[in-house]
N, C-alpha and C positions, 0 to 999 in steps of 0.2 A: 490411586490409579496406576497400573501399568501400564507398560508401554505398548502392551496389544490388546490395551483395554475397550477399542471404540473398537475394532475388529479384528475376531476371534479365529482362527483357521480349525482350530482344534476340531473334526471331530463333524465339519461341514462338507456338505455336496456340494456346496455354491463353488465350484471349481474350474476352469475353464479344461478345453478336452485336451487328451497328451499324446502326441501325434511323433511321430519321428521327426529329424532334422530338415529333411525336403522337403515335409507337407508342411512345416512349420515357417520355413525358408519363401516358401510360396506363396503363403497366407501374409505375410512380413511384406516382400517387396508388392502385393496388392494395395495393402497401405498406402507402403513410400509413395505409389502413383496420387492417392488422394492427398496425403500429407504434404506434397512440393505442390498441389494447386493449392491449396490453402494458404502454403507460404508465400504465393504468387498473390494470392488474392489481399493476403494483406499489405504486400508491396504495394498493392493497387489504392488500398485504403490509406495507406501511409501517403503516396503521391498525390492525391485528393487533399487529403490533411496539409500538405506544404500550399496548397493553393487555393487556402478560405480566405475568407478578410479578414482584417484585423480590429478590433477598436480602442481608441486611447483612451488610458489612464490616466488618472493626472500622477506625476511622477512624483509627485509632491505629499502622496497620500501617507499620512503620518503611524509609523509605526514604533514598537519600543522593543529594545533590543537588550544585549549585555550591559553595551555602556550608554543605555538611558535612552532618550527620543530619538528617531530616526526616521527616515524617508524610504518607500519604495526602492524608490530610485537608489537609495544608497547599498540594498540587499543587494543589487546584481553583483556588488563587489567591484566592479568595473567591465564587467563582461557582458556580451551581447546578448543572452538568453539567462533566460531564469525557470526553475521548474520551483513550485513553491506547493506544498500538502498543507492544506486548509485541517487542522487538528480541531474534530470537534472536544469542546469544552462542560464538565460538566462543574461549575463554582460552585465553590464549598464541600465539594463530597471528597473522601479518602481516596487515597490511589487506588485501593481495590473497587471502586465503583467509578472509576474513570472509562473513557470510551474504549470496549474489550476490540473493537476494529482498529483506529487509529493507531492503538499499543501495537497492536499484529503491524499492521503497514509500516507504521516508522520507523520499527526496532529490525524492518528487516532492508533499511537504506545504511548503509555502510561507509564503504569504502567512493569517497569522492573524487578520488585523486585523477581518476578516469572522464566524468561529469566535466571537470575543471580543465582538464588538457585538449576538450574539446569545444570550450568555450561555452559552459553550461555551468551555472551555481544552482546548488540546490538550495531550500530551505523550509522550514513549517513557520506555517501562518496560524498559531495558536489563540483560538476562537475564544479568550477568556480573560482575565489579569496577568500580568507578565510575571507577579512575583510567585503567583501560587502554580499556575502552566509550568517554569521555568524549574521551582524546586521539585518539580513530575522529572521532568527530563535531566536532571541531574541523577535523580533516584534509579532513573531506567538506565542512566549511563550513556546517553544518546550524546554524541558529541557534533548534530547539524546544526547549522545555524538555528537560530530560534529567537520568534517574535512572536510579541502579543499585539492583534489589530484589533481587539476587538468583537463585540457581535448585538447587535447587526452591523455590519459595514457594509454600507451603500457601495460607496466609490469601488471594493474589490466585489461587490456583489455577492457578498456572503451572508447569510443566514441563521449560523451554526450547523447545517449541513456540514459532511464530509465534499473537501472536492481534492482535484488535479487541476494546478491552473498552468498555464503556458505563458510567459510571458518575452517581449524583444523588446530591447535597448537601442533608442535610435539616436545618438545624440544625449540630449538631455530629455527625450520624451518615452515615453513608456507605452507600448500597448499590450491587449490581450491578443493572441494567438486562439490559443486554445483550453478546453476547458472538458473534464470530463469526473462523473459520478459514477455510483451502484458499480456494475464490474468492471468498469472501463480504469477504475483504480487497480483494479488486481495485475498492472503492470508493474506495481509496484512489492510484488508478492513470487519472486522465485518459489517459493513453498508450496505453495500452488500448484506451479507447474511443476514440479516435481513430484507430488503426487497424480497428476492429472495423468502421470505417464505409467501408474503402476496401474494394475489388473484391476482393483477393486475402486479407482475414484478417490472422491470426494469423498465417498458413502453418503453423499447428499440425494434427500427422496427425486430430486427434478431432475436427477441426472439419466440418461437412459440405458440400460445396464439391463443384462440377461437378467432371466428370472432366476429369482431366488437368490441375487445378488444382495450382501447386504449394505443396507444404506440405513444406518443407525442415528448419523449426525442430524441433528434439530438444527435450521440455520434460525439461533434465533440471539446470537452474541453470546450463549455461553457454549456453542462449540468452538468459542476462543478460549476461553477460560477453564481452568485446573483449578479444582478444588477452592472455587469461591472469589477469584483474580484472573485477572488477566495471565493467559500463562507463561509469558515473558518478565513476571514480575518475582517467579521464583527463584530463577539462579540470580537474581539481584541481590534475594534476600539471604539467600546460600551464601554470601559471599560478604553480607556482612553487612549489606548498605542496609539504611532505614529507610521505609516508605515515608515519600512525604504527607502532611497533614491533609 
C-alpha cells in the first residue's frame, strides 16, 4: 500500500472549483462565521458537562499494575482528576488481531507532561490479564500508565466495550464524572481532526461530501489496519521490537 493508496487524485474530477484569491477569501471567512459558533456551541457543551452529578466509586476497587495489586484510588497518582481509556481486550489472540481502534487511540496519547501540570493523570484500564495486555503495550512502545481490571467489572461499569471515563479525587473517595463511547472517544484522536480539515474527509460513505466525492474507507476496523495489523504496529516492527504472543 502507498501512501495515496485509499485516495487517488490522479486523473479525477472529484475536484472542488478554483476560483481566484477574493472569491476564495470570501467563501473562507463565511465559514469562520459558522466555525466560531460551533466553537461557542461546544463551550456550551463543555459548561453543561462541568455541571452533571457525579457517582461514587469505591476507591478501593482493586486493580493490577507494574508493581502487582493496586487500588483505584492509588492511579490518580495523587492528583485530583483522572482520565482512564477502558482498552478493549481480546485473550489469547496475537498482537495482530488485538482491538485495531484501541491501538489507533492509545498510540495516539503521548506526551503527559501537559495532563499532569494541570492536575490530570491519565491511564488505560486494560480489559483482560495484566501479563498478556501489558507485554501488548510494551510491544507498541506505549509508556501510559497501565492496568488490568478486568472484564466484566461491575464496580467501574465496564463490559469489554471501549470507553472514556472521567474520574475526581475527593479525599480518599472516588467518583465518576463522566463517561463517554462510539465518537465521543475520537477526542482522543488528533488524526482525525486533521484530516477532518482537508478537502476530501474521512472518505467515510456517512460523511456528507459533494458528489463524486471519493469515500473509499469501509468503517469496519480494518480502515485501521495496513496490510493485515493494526497499522501502528508496523514502525514497531521496523524498528526491531517483536509482537507480543
Amino acid at each position: 500500500m502507498t501512501v495515496d493508496a485509499v485516495i487517488d487524485t490522479e486523473g479525477t474530477t472529484a475536484l472542488p472549483p478554483v476560483v481566484d484569491r477574493a472569491t476564495w477569501q470570501e467563501a473562507r471567512d463565511a465559514l469562520l462565521v459558522r466555525e466560531k459558533e460551533h466553537t461557542r456551541a461546544g463551550d456550551e457543551i463543555a459548561a453543561a458537562r462541568r455541571r452533571l452529578p457525579m457517582v461514587e466509586v469505591d476507591a478501593a476497587t482493586p486493580l493490577t499494575g507494574a508493581d502487582g495489586p493496586t487500588t483505584l484510588l492509588a492511579a490518580f497518582e495523587g492528583r485530583a482528576r483522572l482520565v482512564a481509556y477502558a482498552q478493549m481486550w481480546h485473550e489469547g489472540r496475537p498482537a495482530a488481531e488485538q482491538c485495531p481502534g484501541c491501538t489507533y487511540y492509545n498510540s495516539q496519547v503521548r506526551e503527559l507532561a501537559y495532563l499532569h501540570a494541570r492536575g490530570v493523570t491519565y491511564a488505560t484500564f486494560a480489559q483482560g490479564p495484566y501479563e498478556e495486555s501489558e507485554a501488548y503495550r510494551a510491544f507498541m512502545g506505549w509508556d501510559v500508565p497501565w492496568y488490568a481490571v478486568g472484564r466484566p467489572n461491575e464496580a467501574l461499569g465496564l463490559d469489554g466495550g471501549f470507553r472514556l471515563l472521567c474520574y475526581l479525587r475527593v479525599g480518599d473517595r472516588v467518583y465518576e464524572t463522566y463517561r463517554t463511547t462510539g465518537r465521543g472517544v475520537e477526542i482522543m484522536s488528533p488524526t482525525y481532526g486533521l484530516i477532518d480539515m482537508t478537502v476530501y474527509g474521512r472518505g467515510e460513505p456517512w460523511e456528507d461530501s459533494p458528489a463524486g466525492w471519493p469515500q473509499p474507507v469501509v468503517v469496519d476496523g480494518t480502515d485501521l489496519h495496513l496490510d493485515g495489523r493494526p497499522a501502528a504496529q508496523w514502525p514497531r516492527m521496523a524498528a526491531g521490537h517483536t509482537p507480543a504472543p
